[in-house]
FIRO-875438 format. One line per field, with one value per residue (C-alpha): x, y, z; residue in three letters; residue number from 1. Coordinates in Angstrom, 2 decimals, padded with zeros to 5 digits. Layout:
BEGIN
east <- c(X | ...)
north <- c(Y | ...)
up <- c(Z | ...)
r <- c(ALA | ...)
k <- c(NUM | ...)
END
This chain:
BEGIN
east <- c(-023.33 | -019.96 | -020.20 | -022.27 | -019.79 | -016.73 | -018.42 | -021.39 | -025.09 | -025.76 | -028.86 | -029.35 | -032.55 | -033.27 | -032.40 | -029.36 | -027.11 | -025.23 | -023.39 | -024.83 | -023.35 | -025.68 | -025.09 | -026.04 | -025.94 | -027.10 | -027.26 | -030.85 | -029.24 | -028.31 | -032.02 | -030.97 | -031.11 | -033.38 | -036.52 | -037.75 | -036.92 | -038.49 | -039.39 | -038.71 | -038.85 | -041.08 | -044.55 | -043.30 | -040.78 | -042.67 | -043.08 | -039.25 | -038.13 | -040.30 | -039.16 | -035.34 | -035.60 | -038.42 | -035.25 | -033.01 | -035.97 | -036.96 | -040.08 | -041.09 | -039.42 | -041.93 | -041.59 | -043.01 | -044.19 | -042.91 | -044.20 | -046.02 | -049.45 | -052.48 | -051.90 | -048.51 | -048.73 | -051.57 | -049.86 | -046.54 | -048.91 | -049.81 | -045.66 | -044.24 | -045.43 | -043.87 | -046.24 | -046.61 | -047.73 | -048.75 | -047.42 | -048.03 | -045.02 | -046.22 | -041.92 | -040.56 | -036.72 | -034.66 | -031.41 | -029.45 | -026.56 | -024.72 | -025.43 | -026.85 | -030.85 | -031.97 | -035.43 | -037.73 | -040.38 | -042.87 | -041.89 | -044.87 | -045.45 | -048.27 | -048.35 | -051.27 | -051.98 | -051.62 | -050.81 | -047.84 | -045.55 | -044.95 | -041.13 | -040.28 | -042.24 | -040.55 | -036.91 | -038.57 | -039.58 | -036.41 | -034.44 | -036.72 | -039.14 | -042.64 | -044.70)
north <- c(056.75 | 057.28 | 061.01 | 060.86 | 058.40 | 061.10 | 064.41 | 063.11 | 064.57 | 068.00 | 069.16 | 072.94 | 074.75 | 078.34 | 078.07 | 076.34 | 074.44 | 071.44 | 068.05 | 065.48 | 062.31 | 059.18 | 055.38 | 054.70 | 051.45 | 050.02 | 046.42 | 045.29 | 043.75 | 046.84 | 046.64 | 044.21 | 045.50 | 048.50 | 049.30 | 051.64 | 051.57 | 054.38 | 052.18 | 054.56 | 052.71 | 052.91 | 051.51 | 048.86 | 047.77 | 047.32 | 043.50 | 042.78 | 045.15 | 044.05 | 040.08 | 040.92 | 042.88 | 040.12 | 037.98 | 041.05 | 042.57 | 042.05 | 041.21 | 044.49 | 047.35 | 049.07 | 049.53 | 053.30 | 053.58 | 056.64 | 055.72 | 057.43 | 055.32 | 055.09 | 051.37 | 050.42 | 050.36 | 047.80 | 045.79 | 045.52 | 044.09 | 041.53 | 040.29 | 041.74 | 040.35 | 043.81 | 046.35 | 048.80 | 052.56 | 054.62 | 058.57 | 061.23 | 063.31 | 067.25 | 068.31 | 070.26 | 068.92 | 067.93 | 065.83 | 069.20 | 066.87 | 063.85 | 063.57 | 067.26 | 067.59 | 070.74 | 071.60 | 074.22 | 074.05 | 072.75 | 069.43 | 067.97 | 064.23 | 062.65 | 059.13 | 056.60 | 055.75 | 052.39 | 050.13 | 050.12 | 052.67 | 055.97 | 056.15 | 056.63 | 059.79 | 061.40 | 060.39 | 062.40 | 065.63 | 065.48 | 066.18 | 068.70 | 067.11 | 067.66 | 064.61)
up <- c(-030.14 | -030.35 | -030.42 | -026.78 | -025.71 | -026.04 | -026.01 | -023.75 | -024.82 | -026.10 | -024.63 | -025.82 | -024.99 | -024.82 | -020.91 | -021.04 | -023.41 | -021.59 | -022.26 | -020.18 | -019.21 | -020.10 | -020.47 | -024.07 | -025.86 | -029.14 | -027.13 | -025.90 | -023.44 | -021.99 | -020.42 | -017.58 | -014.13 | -015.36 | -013.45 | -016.22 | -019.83 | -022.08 | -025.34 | -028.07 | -031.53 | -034.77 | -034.20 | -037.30 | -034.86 | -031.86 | -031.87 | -032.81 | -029.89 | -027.64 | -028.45 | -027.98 | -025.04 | -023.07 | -022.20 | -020.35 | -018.39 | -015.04 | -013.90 | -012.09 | -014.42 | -016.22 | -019.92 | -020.86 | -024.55 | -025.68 | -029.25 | -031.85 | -033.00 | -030.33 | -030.03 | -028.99 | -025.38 | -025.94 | -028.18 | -026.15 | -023.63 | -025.69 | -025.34 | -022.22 | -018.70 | -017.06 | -016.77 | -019.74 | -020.26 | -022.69 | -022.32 | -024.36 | -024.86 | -025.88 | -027.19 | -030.11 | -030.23 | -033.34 | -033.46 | -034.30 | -035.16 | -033.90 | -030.17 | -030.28 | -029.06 | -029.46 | -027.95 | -029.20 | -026.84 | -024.55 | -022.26 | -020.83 | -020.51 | -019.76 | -018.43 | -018.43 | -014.84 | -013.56 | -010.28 | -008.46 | -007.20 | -009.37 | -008.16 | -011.80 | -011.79 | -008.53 | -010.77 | -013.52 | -011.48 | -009.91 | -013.39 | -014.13 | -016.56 | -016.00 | -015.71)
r <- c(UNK | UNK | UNK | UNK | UNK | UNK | UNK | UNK | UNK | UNK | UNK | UNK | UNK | UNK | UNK | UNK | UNK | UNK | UNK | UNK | UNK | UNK | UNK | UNK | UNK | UNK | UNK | UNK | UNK | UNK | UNK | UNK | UNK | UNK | UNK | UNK | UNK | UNK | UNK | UNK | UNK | UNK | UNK | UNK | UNK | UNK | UNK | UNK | UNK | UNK | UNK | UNK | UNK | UNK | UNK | UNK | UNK | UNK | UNK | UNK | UNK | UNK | UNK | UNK | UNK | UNK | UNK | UNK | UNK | UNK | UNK | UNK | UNK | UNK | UNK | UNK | UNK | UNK | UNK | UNK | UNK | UNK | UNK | UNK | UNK | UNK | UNK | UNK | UNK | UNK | UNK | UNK | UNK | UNK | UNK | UNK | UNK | UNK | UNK | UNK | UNK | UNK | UNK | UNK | UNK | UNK | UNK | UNK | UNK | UNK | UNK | UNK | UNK | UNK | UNK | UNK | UNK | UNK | UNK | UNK | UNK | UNK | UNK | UNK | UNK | UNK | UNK | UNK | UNK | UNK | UNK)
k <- c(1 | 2 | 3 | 4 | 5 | 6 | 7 | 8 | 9 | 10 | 11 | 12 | 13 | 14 | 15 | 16 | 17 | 18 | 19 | 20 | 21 | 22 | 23 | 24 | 25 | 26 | 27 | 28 | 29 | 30 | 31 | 32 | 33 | 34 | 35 | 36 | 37 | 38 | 39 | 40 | 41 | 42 | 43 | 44 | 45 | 46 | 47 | 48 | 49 | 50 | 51 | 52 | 53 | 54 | 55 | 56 | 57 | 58 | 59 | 60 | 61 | 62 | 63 | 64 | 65 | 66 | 67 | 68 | 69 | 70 | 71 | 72 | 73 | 74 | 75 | 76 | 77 | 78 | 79 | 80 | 81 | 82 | 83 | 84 | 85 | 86 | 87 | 88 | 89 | 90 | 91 | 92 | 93 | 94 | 95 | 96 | 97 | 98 | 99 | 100 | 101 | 102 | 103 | 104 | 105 | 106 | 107 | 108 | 109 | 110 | 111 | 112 | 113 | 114 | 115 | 116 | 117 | 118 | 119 | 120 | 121 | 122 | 123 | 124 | 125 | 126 | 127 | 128 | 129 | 130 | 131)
END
């Protein structure tokens, strides 16, 4: 974190190899205001997450399961009122080093459909990730 914080985030593919500015925190309260968070923890901690974070979200922002485990999406249904979707994320990338992604391969995500607006997805397309 701190590493990203000062250096920003390494993103190196075999296209380009960047530092990209993002607003990282360890704080689940850093969810407030959000209209998408990508929920990205261990399937064991899915229910503890989910618990700390119901407080900060807002009613509308959609939470996007980015979990392994065929299950999780359902099961954060069971404790989050905000809508919830399962994706399927098809990426070879590593943690090359503190703050350092480096992708191998491949990018596609695939997203359970649902109701509502697919904003999110336009934001996604927009930075180049195919969805």
């Amino acid at each position: 974190m701190q590493v990203i914080e000062a250096q920003r985030l390494r993103l190196q593919t075999r296209a380009f190899d960047e530092r990209v500015r993002v607003a990282a925190s360890t704080e689940v309260a850093a969810v407030a205001g959000a209209s998408l968070v990508l929920f990205c923890v261990k399937s064991t901690d899915t229910e503890a997450a989910a618990a700390s974070m119901l407080p900060h979200l807002a009613p509308g922002t959609l939470v996007l399961s980015l979990q392994n485990g065929v299950d999780n999406a359902e099961r954060l249904r069971t404790l989050l009122p905000q809508p919830v979707r399962a994706a399927v994320v098809y990426v070879a990338t590593e943690m090359a080093g503190p703050g350092h992604v480096l992708h191998h391969g491949r990018g596609e995500l695939l997203v359970e459909p649902g109701r509502g607006g697919d904003a999110w997805a336009e934001a996604f397309r927009a930075a180049g990730v195919p969805v």
